[in-house]
C-alpha positions as MATLAB code, in Angstrom:
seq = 'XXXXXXXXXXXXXXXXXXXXXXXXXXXXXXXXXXXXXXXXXXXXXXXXXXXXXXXXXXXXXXXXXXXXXXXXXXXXXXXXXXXXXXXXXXXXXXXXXXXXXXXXXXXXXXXXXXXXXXXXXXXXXXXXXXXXXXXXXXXXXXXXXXXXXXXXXXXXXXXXXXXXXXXXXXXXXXXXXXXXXXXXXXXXXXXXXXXXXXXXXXXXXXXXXXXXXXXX';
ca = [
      24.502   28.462  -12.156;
      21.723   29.919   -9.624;
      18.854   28.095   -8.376;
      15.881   29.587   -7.992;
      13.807   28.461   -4.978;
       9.231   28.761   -5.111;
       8.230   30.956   -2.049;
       8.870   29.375    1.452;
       4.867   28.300    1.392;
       5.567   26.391   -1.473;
       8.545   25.007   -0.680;
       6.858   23.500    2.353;
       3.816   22.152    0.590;
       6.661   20.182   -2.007;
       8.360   18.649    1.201;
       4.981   17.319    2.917;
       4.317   16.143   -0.275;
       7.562   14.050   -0.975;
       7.747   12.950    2.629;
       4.153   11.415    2.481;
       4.625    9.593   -0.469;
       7.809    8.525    0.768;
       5.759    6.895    3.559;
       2.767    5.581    1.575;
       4.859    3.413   -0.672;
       7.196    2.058    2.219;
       3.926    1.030    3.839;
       2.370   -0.506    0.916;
       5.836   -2.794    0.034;
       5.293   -4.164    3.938;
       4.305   -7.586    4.692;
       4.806  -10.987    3.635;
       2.797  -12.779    0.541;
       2.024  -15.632   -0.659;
       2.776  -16.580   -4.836;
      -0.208  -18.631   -5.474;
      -2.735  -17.393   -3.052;
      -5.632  -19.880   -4.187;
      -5.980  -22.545   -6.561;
      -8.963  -25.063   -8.293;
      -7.785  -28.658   -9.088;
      -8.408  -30.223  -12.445;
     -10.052  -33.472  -12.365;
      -7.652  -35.345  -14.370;
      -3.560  -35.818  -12.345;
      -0.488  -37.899  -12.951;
       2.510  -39.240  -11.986;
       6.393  -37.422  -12.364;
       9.155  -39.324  -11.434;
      11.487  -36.073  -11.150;
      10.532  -32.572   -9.637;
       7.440  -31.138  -10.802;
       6.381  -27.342  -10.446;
       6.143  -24.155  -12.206;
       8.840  -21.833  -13.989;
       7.715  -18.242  -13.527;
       9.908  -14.215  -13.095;
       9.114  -11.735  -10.609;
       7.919   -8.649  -11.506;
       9.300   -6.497   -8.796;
      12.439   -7.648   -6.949;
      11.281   -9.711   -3.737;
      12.692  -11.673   -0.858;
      11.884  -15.513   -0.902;
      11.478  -16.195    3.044;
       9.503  -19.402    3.242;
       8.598  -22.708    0.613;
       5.794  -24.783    0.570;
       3.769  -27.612   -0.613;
       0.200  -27.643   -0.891;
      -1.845  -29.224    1.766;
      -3.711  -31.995   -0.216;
      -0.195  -33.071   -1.437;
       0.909  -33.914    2.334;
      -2.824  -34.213    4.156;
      -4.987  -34.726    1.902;
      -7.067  -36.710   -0.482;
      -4.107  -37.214   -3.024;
      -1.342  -37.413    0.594;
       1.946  -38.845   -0.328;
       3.875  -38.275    3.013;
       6.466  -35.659    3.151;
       7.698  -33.673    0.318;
      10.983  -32.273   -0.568;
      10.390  -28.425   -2.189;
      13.324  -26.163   -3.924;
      14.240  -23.095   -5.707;
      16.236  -22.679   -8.971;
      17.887  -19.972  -10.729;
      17.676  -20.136  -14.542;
      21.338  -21.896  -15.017;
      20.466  -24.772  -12.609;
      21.389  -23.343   -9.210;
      19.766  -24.817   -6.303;
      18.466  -21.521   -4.369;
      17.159  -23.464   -1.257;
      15.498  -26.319   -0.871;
      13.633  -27.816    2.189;
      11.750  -30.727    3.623;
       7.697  -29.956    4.377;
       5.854  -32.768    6.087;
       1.998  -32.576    8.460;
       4.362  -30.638   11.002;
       4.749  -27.760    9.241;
       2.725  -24.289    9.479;
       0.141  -24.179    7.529;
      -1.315  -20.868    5.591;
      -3.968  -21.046    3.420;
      -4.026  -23.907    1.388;
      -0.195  -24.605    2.003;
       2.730  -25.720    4.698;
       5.255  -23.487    4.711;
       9.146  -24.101    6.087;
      10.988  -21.248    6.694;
      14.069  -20.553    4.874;
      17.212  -17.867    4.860;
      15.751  -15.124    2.721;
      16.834  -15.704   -1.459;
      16.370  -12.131   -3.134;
      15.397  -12.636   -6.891;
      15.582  -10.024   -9.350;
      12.780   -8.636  -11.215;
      12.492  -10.049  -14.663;
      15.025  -13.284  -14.099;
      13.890  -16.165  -14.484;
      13.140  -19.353  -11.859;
      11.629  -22.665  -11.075;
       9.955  -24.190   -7.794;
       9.209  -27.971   -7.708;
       8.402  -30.529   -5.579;
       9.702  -34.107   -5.132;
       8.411  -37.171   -3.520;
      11.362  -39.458   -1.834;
       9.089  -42.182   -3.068;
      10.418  -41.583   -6.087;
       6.944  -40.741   -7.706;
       5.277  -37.647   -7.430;
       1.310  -37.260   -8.298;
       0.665  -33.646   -9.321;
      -2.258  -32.381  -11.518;
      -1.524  -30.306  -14.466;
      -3.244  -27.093  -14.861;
      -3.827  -24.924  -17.627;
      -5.270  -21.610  -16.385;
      -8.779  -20.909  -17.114;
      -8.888  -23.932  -19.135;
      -8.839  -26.964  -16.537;
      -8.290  -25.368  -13.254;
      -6.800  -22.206  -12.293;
      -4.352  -20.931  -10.284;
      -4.274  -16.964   -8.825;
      -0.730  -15.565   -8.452;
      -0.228  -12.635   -6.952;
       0.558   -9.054   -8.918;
       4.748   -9.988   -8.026;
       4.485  -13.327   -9.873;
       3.901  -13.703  -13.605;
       3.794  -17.695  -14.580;
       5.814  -19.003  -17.395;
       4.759  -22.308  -17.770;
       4.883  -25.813  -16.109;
       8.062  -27.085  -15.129;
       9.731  -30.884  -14.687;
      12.865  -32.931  -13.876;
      13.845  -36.160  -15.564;
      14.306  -37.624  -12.166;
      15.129  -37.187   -8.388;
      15.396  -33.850   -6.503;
      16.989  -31.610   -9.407;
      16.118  -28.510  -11.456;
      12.805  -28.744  -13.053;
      14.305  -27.279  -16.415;
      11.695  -28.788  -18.766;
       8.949  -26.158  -19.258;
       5.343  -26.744  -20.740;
       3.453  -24.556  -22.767;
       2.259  -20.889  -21.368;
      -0.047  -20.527  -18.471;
       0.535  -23.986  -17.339;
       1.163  -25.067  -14.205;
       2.239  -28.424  -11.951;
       0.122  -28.236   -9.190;
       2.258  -28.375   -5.571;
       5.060  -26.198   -4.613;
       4.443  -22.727   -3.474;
       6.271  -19.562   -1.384;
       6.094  -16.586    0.760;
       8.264  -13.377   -0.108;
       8.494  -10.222    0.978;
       8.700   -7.181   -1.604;
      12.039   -5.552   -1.705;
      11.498   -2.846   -3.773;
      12.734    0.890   -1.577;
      13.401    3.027   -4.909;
      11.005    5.387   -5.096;
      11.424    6.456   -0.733;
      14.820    6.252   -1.479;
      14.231    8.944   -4.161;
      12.119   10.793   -2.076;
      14.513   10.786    0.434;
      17.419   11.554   -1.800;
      14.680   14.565   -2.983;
      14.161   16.017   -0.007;
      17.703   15.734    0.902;
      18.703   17.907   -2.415;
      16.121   21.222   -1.858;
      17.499   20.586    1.927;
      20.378   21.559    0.877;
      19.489   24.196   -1.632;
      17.115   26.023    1.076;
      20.655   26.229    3.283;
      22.624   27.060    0.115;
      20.337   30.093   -0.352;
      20.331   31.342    3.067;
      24.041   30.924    3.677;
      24.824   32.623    0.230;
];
């Protein structure tokens, strides 16, 4: 079987065009994010005795690097001291879990803690929740676009709220659609190389055609 090259001009124009897209896309999965970039709170809260938070599945696999607690949680007007945050695979499996308190760096609307990066696969499902060692936790419920909002971004499509029946364990109970507990939150970084890796692996391949052709 013979392959049959486009004129060198061509075959030029096909690599610039490969590489550069190669490029744009490896640019555009830079950076870190946040998963709830900005929120409104609903006038009416309450109290969870277990871990409260939000059940949700990335879109596009990404790189969990930080968790967080919103600000008003720890500083202010509904502050309840430090909070204990974590990350749960589907089953039950603690992911990571840390401690955020007023010493933490704050982003946004949230403290962060920094964590060893948790990679979580595109369409799996997990759940982030807080938990006050007071034993009670005062969250507000939200139901998007109903009473309060919350904006995710494009990586992060929200299930539903989530709870635990008490202390620091997997919030495995989960509300209705497009709910949401109010406080936990996390930076990730998108892990997604496919499509420069095909480029690559593209460019690599008529590579080795162009020398096939001249050495044959």
């Amino acid at each position: 079987m013979e392959f049959v090259l486009p004129p060198e001009g061509i075959m030029k124009r096909i690599l610039q065009v490969f590489a550069l897209a190669g490029a744009i896309y490896t640019v555009n999965g830079q950076g870190t994010f946040e998963a709830m970039s900005s929120y409104t709170i609903p006038a009416a809260g309450g109290a969870v005795s277990g871990t409260a938070g939000w059940a949700f599945q990335p879109t596009t696999t990404i790189s969990v690097n930080s968790l967080g607690c919103l600000r008003y949680l720890i500083d202010g007007s509904s502050a309840q001291g430090a909070m204990e945050v974590g990350l749960w695979a589907n089953n039950g499996t603690l992911l990571a879990s840390t401690f955020i308190d007023t010493t933490n760096t704050a982003f946004n609307a949230t403290l962060y803690a920094a964590i060893s990066p948790v990679v979580l696969g595109a369409g799996n499902t997990y759940r982030v929740g807080i938990y006050s060692p007071s034993g009670t936790t005062l969250v507000n419920l939200v139901t998007q676009g109903v009473d309060g909002s919350g904006t995710f971004a494009s990586d992060i499509q929200l299930l539903g709220a989530a709870t635990g029946t008490s202390g620091f364990g997997n919030p495995s109970t989960q509300g209705a659609s497009n709910t949401l507990l109010l406080g936990p939150n996390f930076q990730f970084t998108r892990t997604v190389p496919e499509p420069s890796t095909l480029a690559l692996a593209v460019l690599g391949g008529l590579g080795w055609m162009v020398v096939r052709r001249r050495t044959s």
